[in-house]
VEXSETOR-867753 format. One record per residue: residue in one letter; x, y, z of N, C-alpha, C, O in turn. Coordinates in Angstrom, 1 decimal. Layout:
% VEXSETOR-867753
<r residu="A" n_c1="X" n_c2="Y" n_c3="Z" ca_c1="X" ca_c2="Y" ca_c3="Z" c_c1="X" c_c2="Y" c_c3="Z" o_c1="X" o_c2="Y" o_c3="Z"/>
...
END
This chain:
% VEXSETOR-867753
<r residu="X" n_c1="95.4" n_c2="110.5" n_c3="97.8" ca_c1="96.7" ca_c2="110.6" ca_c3="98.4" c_c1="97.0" c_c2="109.2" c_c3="99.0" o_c1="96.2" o_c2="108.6" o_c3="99.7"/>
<r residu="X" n_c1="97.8" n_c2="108.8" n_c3="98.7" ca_c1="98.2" ca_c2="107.3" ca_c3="99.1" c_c1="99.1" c_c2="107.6" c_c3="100.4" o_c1="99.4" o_c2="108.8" o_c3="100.6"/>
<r residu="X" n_c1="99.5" n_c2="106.9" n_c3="101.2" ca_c1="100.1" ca_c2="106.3" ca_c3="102.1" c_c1="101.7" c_c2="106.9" c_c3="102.5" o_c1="102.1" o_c2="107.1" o_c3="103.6"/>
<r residu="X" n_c1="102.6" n_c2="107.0" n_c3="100.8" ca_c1="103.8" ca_c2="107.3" ca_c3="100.8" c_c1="103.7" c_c2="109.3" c_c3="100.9" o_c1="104.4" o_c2="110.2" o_c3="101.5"/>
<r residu="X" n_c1="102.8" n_c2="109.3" n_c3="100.3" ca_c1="102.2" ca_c2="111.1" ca_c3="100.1" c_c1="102.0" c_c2="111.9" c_c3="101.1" o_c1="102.3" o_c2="113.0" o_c3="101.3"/>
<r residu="X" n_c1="101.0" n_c2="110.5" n_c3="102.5" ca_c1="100.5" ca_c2="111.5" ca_c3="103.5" c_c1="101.9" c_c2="111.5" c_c3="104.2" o_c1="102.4" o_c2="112.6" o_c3="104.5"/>
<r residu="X" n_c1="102.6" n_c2="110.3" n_c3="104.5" ca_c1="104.2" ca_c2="110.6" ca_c3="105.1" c_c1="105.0" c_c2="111.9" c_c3="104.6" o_c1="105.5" o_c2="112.9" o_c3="105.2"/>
<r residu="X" n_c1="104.9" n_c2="111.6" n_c3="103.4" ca_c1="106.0" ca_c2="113.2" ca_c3="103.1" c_c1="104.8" c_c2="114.4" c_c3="103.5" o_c1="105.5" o_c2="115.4" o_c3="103.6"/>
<r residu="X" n_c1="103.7" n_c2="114.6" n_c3="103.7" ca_c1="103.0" ca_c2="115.2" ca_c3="104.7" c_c1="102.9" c_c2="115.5" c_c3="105.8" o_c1="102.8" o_c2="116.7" o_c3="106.2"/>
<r residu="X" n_c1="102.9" n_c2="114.6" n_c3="106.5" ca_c1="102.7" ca_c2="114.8" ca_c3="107.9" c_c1="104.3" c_c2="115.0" c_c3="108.2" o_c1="104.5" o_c2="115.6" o_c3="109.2"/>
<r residu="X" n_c1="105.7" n_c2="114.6" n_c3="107.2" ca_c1="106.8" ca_c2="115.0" ca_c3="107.7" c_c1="107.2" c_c2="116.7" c_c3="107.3" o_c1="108.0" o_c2="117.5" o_c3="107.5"/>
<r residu="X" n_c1="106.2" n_c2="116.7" n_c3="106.7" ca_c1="106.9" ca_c2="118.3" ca_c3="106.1" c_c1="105.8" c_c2="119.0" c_c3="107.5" o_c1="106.1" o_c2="120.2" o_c3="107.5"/>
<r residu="X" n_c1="104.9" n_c2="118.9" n_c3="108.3" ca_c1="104.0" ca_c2="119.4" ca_c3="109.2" c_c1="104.4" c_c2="118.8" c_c3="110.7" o_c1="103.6" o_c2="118.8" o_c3="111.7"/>
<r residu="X" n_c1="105.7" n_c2="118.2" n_c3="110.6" ca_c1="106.2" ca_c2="117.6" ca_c3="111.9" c_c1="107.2" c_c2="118.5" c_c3="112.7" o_c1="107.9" o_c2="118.1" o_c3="113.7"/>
<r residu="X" n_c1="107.2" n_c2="120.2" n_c3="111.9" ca_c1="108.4" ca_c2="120.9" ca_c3="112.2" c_c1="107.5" c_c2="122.0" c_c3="112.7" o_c1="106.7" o_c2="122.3" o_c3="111.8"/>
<r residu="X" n_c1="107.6" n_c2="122.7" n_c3="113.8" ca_c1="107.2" ca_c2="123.5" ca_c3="114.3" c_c1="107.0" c_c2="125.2" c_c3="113.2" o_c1="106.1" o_c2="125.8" o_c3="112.8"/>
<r residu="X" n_c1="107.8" n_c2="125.2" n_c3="113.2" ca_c1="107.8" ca_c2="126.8" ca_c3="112.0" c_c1="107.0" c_c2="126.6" c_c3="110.5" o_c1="106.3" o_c2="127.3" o_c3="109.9"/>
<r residu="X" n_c1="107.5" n_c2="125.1" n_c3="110.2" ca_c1="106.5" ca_c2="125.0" ca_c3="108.6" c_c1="104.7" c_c2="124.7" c_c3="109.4" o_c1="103.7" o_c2="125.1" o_c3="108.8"/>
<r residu="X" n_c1="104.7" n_c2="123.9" n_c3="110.6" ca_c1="103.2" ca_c2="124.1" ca_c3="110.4" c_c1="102.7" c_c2="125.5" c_c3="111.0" o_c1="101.5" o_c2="125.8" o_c3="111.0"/>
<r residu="X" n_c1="103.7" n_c2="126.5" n_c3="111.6" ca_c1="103.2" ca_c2="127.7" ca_c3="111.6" c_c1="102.5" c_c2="128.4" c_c3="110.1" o_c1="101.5" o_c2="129.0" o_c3="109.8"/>
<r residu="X" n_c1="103.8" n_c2="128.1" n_c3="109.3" ca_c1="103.5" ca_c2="128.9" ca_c3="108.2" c_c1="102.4" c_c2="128.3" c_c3="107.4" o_c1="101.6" o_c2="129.0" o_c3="106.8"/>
<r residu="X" n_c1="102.6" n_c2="127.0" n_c3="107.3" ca_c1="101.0" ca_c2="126.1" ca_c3="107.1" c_c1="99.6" c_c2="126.7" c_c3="107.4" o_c1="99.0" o_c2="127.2" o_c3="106.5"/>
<r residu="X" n_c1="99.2" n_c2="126.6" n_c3="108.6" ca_c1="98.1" ca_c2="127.3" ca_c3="109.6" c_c1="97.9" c_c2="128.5" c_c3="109.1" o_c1="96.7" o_c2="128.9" o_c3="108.9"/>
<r residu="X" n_c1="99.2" n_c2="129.5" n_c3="108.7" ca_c1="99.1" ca_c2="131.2" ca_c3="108.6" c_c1="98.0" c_c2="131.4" c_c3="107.0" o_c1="97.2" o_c2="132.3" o_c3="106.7"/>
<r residu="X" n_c1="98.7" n_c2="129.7" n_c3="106.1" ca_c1="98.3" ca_c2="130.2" ca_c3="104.8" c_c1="96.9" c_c2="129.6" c_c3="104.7" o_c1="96.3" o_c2="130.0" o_c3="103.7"/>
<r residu="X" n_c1="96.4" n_c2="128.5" n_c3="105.7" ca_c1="95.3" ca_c2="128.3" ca_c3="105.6" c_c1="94.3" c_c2="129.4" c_c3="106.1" o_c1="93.1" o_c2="129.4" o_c3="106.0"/>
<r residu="X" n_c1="95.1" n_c2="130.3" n_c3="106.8" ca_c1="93.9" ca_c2="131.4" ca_c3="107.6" c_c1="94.1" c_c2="132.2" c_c3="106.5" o_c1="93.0" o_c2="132.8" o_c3="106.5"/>
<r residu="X" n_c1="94.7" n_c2="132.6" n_c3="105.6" ca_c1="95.2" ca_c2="133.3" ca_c3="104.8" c_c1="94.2" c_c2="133.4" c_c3="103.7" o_c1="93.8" o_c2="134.4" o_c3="103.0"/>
<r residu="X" n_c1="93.6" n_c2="131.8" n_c3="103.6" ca_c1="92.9" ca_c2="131.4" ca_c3="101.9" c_c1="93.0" c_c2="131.4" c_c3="100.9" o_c1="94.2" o_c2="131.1" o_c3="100.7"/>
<r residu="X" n_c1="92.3" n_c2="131.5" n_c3="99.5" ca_c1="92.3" ca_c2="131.9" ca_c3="98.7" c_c1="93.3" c_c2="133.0" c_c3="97.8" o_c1="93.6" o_c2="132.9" o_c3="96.6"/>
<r residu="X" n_c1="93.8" n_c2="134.2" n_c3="98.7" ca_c1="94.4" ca_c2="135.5" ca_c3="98.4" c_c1="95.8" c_c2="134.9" c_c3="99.0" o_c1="96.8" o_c2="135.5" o_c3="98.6"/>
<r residu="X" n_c1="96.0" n_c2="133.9" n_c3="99.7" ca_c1="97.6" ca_c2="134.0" ca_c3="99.7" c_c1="98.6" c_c2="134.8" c_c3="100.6" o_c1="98.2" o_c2="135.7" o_c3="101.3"/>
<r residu="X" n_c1="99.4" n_c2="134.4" n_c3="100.5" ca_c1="100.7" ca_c2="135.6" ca_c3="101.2" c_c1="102.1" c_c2="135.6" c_c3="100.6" o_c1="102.6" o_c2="134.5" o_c3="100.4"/>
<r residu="X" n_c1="102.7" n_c2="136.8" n_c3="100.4" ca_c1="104.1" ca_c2="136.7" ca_c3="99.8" c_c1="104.8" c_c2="136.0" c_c3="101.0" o_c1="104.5" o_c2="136.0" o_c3="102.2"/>
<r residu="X" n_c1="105.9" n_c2="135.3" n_c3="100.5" ca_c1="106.8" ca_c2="134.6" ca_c3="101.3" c_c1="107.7" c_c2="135.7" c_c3="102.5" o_c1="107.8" o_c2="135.4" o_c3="103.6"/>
<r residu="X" n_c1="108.1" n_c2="137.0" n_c3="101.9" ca_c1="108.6" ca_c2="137.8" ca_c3="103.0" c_c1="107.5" c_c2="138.0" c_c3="104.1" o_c1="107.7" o_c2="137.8" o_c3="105.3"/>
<r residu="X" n_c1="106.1" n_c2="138.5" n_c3="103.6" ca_c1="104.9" ca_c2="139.0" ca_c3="104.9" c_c1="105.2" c_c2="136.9" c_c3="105.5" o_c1="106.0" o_c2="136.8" o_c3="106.5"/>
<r residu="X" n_c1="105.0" n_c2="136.3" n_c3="105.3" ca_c1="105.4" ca_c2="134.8" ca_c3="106.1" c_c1="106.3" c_c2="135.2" c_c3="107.5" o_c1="106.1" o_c2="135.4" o_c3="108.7"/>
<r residu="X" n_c1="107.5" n_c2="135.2" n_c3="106.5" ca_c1="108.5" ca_c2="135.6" ca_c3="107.3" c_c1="107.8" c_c2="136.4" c_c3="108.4" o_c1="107.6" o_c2="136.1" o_c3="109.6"/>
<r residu="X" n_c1="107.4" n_c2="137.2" n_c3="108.0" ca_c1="107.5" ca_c2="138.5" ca_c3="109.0" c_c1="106.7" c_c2="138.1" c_c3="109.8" o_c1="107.1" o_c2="137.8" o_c3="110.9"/>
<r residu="X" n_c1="105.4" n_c2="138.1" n_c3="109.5" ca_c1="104.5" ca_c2="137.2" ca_c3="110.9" c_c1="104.9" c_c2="136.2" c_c3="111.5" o_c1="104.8" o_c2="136.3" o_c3="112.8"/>
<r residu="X" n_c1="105.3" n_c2="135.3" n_c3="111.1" ca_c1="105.9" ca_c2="134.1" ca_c3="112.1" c_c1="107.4" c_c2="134.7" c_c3="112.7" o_c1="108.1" o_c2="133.9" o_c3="113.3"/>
<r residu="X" n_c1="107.8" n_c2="135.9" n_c3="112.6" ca_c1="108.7" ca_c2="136.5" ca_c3="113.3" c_c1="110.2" c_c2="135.8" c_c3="112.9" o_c1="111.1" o_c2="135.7" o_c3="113.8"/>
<r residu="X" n_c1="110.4" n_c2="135.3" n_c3="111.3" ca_c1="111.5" ca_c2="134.3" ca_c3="111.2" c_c1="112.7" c_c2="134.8" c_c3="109.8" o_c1="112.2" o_c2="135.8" o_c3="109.3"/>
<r residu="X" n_c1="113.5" n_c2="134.5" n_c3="109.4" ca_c1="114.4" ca_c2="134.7" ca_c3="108.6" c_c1="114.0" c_c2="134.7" c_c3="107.4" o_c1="113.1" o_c2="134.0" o_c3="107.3"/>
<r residu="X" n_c1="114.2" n_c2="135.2" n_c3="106.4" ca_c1="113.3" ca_c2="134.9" ca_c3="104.9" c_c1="114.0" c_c2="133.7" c_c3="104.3" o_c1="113.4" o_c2="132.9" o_c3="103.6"/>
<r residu="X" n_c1="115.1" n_c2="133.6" n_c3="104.6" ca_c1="115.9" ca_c2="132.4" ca_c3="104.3" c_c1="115.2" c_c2="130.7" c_c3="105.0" o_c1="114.7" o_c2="129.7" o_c3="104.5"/>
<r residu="X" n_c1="115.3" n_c2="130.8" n_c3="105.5" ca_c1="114.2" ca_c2="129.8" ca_c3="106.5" c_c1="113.5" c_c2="129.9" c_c3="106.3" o_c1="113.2" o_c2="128.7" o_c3="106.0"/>
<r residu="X" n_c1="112.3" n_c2="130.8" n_c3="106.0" ca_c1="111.2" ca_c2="130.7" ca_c3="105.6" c_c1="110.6" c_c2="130.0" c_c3="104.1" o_c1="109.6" o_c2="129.3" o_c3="103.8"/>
<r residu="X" n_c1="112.1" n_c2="130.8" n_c3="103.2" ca_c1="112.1" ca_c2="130.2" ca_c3="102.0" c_c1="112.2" c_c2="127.9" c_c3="102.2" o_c1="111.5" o_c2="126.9" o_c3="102.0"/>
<r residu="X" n_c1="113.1" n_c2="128.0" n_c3="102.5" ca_c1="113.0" ca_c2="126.4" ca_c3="102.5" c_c1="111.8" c_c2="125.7" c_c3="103.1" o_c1="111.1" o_c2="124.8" o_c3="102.4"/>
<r residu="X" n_c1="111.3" n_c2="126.3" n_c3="104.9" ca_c1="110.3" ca_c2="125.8" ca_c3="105.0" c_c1="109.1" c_c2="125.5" c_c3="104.1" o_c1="108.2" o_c2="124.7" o_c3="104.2"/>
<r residu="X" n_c1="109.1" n_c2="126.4" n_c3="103.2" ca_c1="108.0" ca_c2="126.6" ca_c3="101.9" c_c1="107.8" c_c2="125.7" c_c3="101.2" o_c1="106.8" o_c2="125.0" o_c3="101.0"/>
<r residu="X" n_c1="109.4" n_c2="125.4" n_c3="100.3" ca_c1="109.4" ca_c2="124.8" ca_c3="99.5" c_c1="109.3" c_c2="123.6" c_c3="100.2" o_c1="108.9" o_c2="122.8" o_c3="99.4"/>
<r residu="X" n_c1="109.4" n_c2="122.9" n_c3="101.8" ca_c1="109.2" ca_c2="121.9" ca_c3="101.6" c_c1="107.8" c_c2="121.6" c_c3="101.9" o_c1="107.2" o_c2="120.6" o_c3="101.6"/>
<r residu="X" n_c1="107.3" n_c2="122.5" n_c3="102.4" ca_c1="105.6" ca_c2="122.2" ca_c3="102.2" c_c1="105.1" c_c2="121.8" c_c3="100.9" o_c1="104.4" o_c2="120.8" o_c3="100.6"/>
<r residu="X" n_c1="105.6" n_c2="122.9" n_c3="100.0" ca_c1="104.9" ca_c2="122.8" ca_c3="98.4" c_c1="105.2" c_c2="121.6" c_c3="97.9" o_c1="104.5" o_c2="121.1" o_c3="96.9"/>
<r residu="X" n_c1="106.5" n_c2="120.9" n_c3="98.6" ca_c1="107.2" ca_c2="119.6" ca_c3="97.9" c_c1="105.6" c_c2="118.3" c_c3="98.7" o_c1="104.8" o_c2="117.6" o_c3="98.1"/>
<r residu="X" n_c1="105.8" n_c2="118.4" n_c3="99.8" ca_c1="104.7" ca_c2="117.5" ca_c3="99.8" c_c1="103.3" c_c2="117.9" c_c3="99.7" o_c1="102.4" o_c2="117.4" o_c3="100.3"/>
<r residu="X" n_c1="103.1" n_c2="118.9" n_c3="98.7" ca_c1="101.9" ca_c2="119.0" ca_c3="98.4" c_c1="100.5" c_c2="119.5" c_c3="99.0" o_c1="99.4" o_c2="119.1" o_c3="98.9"/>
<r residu="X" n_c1="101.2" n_c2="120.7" n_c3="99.7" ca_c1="99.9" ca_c2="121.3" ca_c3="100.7" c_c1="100.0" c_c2="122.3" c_c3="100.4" o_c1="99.1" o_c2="122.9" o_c3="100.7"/>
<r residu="X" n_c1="101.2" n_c2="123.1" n_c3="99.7" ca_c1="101.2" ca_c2="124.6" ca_c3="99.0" c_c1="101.3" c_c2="124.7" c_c3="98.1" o_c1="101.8" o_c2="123.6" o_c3="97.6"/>
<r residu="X" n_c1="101.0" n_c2="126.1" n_c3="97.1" ca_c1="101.4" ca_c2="126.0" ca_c3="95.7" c_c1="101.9" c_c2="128.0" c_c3="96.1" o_c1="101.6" o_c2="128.8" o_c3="97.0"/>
<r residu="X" n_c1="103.0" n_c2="127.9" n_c3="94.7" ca_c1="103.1" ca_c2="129.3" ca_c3="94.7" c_c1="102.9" c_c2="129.5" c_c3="93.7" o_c1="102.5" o_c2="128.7" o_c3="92.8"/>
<r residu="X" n_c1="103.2" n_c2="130.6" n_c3="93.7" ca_c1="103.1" ca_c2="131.5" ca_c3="91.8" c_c1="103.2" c_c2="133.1" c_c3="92.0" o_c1="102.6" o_c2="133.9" o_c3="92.7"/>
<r residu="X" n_c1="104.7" n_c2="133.2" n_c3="90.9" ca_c1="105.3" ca_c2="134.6" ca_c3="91.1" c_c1="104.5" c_c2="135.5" c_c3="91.3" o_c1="103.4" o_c2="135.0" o_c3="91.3"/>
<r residu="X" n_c1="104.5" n_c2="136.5" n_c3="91.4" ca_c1="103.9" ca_c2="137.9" ca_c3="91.7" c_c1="104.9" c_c2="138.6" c_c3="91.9" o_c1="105.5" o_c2="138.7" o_c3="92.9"/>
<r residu="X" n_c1="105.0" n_c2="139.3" n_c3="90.5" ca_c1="106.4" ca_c2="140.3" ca_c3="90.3" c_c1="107.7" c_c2="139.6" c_c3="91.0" o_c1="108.1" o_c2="138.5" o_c3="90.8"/>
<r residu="X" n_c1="108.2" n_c2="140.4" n_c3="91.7" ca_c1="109.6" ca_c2="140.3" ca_c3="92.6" c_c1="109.3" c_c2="139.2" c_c3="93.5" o_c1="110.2" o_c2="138.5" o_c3="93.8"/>
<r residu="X" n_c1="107.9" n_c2="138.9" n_c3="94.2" ca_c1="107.7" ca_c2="138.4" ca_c3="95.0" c_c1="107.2" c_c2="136.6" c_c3="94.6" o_c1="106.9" o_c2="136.6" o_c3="93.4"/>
<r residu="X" n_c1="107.0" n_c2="135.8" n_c3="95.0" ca_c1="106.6" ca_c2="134.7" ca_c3="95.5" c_c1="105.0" c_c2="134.8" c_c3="96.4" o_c1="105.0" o_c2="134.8" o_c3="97.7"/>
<r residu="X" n_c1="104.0" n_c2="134.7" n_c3="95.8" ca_c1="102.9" ca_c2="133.9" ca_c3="96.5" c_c1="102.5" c_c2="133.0" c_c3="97.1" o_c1="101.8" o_c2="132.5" o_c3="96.2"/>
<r residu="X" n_c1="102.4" n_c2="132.4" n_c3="98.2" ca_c1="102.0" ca_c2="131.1" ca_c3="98.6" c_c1="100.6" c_c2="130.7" c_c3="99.0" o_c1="100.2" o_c2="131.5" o_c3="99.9"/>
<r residu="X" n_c1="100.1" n_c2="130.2" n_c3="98.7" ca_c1="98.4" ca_c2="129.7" ca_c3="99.1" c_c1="98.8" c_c2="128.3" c_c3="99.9" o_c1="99.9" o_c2="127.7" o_c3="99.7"/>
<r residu="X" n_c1="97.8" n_c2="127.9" n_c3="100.6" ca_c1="97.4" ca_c2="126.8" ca_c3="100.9" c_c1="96.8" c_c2="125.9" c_c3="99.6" o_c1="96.0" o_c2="126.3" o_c3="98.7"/>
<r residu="X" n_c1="97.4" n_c2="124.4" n_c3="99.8" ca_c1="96.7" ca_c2="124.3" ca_c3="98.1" c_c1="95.7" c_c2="123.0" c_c3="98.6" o_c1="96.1" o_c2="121.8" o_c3="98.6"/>
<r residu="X" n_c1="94.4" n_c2="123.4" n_c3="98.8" ca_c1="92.8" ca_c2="122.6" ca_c3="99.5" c_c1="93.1" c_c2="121.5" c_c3="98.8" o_c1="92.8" o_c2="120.6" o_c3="99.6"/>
<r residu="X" n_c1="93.5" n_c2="120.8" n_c3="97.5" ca_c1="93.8" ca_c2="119.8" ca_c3="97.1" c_c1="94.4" c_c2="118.7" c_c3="97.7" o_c1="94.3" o_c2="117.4" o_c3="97.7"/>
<r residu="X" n_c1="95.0" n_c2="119.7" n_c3="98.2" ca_c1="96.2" ca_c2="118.3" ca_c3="98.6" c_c1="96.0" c_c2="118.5" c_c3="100.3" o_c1="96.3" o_c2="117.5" o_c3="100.9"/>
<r residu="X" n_c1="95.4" n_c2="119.4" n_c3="101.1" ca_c1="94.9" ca_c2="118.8" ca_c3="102.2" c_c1="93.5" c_c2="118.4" c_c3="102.5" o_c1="93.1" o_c2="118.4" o_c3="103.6"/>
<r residu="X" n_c1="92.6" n_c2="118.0" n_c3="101.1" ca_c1="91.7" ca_c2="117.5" ca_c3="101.5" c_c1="91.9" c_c2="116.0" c_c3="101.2" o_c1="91.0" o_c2="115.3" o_c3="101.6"/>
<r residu="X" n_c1="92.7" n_c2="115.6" n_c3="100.5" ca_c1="93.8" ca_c2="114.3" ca_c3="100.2" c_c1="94.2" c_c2="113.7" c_c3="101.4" o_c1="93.7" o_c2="112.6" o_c3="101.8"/>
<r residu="X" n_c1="95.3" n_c2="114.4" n_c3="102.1" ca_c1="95.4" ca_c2="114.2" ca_c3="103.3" c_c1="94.3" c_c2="113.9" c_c3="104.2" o_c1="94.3" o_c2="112.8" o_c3="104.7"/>
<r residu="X" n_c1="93.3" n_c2="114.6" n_c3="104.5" ca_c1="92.2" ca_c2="114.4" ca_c3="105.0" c_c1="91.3" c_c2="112.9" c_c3="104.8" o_c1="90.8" o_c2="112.3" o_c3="105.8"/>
<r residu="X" n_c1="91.3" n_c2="112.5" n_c3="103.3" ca_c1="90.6" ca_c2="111.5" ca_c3="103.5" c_c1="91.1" c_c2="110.4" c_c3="103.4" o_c1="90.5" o_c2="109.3" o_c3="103.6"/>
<r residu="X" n_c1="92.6" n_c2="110.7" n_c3="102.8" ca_c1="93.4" ca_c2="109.3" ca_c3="103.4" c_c1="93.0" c_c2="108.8" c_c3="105.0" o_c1="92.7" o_c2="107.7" o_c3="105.4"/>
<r residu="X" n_c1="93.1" n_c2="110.1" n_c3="105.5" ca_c1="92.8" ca_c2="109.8" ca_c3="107.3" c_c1="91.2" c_c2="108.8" c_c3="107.5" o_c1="90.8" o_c2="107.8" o_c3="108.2"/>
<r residu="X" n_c1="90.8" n_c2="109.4" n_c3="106.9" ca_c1="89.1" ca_c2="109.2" ca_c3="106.8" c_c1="88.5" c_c2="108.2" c_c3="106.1" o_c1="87.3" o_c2="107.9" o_c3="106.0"/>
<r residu="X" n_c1="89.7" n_c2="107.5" n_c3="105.4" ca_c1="89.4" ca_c2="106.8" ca_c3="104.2" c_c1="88.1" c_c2="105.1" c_c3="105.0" o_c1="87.2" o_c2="104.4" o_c3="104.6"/>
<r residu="X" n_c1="89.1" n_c2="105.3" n_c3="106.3" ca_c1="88.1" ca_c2="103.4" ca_c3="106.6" c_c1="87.5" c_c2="104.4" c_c3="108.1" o_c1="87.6" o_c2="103.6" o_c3="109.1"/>
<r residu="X" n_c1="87.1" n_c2="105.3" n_c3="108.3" ca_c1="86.0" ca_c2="105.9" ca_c3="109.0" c_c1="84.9" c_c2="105.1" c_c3="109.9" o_c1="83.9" o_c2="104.6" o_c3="109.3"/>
<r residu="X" n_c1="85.0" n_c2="105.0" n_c3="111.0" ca_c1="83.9" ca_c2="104.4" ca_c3="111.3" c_c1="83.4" c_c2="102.9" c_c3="110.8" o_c1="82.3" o_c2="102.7" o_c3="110.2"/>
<r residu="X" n_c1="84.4" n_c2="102.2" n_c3="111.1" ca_c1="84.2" ca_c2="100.8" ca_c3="110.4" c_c1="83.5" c_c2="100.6" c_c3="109.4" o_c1="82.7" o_c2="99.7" o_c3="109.4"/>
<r residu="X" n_c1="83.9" n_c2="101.5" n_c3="108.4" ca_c1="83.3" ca_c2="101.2" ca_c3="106.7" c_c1="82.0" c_c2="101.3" c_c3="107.0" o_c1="81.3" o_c2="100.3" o_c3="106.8"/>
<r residu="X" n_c1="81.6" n_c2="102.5" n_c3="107.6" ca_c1="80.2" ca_c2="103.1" ca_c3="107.2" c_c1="80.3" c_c2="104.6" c_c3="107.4" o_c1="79.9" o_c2="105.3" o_c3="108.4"/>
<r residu="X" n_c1="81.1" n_c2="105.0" n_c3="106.2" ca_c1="81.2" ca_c2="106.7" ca_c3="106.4" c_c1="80.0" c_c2="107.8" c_c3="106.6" o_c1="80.1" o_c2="109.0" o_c3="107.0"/>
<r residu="X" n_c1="79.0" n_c2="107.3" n_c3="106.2" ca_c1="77.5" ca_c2="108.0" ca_c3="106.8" c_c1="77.6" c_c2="108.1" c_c3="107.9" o_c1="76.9" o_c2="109.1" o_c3="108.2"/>
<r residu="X" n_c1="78.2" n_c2="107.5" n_c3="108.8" ca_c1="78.4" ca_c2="108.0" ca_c3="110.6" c_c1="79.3" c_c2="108.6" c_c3="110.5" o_c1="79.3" o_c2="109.4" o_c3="111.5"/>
<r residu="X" n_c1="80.0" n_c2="108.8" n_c3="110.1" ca_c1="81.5" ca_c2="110.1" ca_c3="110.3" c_c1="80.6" c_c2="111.7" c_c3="109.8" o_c1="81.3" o_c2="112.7" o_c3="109.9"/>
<r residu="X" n_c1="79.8" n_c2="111.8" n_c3="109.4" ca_c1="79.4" ca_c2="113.0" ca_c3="108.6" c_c1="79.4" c_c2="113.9" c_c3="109.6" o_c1="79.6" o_c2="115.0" o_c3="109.2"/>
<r residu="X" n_c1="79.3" n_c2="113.7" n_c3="111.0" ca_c1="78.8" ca_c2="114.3" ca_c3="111.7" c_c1="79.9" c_c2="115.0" c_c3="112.7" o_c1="79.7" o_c2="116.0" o_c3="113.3"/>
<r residu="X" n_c1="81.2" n_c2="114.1" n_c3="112.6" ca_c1="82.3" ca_c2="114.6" ca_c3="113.1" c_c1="83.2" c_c2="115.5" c_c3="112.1" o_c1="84.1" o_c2="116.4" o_c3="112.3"/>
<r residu="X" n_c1="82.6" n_c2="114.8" n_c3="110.2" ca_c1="83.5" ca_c2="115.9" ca_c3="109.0" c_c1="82.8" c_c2="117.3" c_c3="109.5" o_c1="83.4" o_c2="118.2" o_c3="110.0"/>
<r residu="X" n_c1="81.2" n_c2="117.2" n_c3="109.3" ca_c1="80.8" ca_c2="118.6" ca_c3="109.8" c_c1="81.2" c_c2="119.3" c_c3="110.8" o_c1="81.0" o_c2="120.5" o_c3="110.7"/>
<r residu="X" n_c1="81.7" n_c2="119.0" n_c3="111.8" ca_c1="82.3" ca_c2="119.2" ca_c3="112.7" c_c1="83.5" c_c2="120.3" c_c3="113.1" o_c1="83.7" o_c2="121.3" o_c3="113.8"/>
<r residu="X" n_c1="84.5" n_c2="119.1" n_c3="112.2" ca_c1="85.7" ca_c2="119.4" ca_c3="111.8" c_c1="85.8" c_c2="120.9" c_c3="110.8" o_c1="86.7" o_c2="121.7" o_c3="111.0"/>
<r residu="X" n_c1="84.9" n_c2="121.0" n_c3="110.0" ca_c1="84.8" ca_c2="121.7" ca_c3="108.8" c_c1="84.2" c_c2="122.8" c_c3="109.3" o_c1="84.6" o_c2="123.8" o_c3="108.7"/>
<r residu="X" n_c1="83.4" n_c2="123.1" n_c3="110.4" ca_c1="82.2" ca_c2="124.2" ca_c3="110.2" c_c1="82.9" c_c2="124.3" c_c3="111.9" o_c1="82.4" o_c2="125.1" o_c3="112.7"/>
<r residu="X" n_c1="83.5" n_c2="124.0" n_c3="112.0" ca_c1="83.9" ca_c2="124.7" ca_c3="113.9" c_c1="84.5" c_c2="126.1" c_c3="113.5" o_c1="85.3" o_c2="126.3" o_c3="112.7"/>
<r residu="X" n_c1="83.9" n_c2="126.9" n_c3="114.3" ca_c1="84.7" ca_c2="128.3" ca_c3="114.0" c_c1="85.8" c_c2="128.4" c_c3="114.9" o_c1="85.6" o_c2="127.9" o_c3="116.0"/>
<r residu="X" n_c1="87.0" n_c2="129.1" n_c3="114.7" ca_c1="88.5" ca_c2="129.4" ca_c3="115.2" c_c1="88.0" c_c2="129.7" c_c3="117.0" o_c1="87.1" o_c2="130.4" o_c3="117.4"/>
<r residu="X" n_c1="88.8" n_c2="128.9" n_c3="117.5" ca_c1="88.6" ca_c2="129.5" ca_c3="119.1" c_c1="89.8" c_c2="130.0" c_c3="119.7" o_c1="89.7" o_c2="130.4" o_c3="120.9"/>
END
């Protein structure tokens, strides 16, 4: 992920309701959530929710794919582990062998 990528990132995660729905689909995983159950947990309009989506998926942290009538959304691990190491990229003054301990960290902390 380059520089212009993580911006349209971190802008599409600078809005309160899309990094809700963000967060929901990373707790979510692998299995996903239709765009209405979205709505409905984050307690928001399906209309709203719909754009918020698409502009996550636009910068590259969600993917969907139909499921009948409905819309699926996943978190898409690609593109925020992109993000991720754009962040991480010059780590510890260019000796990333010392950051391992803060990625493990980051990675293996369970939900508090």
């Amino acid at each position: 992920m380059d520089k212009y990528e993580s911006l349209a990132a971190f802008s599409a995660l600078s809005n309160a309701p899309r990094l809700d729905a963000f967060r929901l689909l990373i707790k979510a995983g692998e299995a996903g959530l239709p765009s209405g159950e979205i709505a409905e947990r984050l307690g928001a309009k399906q209309n709203s929710t719909s754009t918020n989506l698409a502009i996550l998926q636009s910068a590259g942290l969600i993917s969907s794919e139909r499921d009948g009538r409905s819309v699926l959304y996943r978190a898409n691990m690609v593109g925020v582990r992109g993000l991720l190491e754009f962040l991480m990229e010059d780590c510890c003054g260019g000796a990333p062998e010392l950051c391992g301990a803060v990625l493990a960290e980051i990675i293996c902390r369970p939900s508090q």
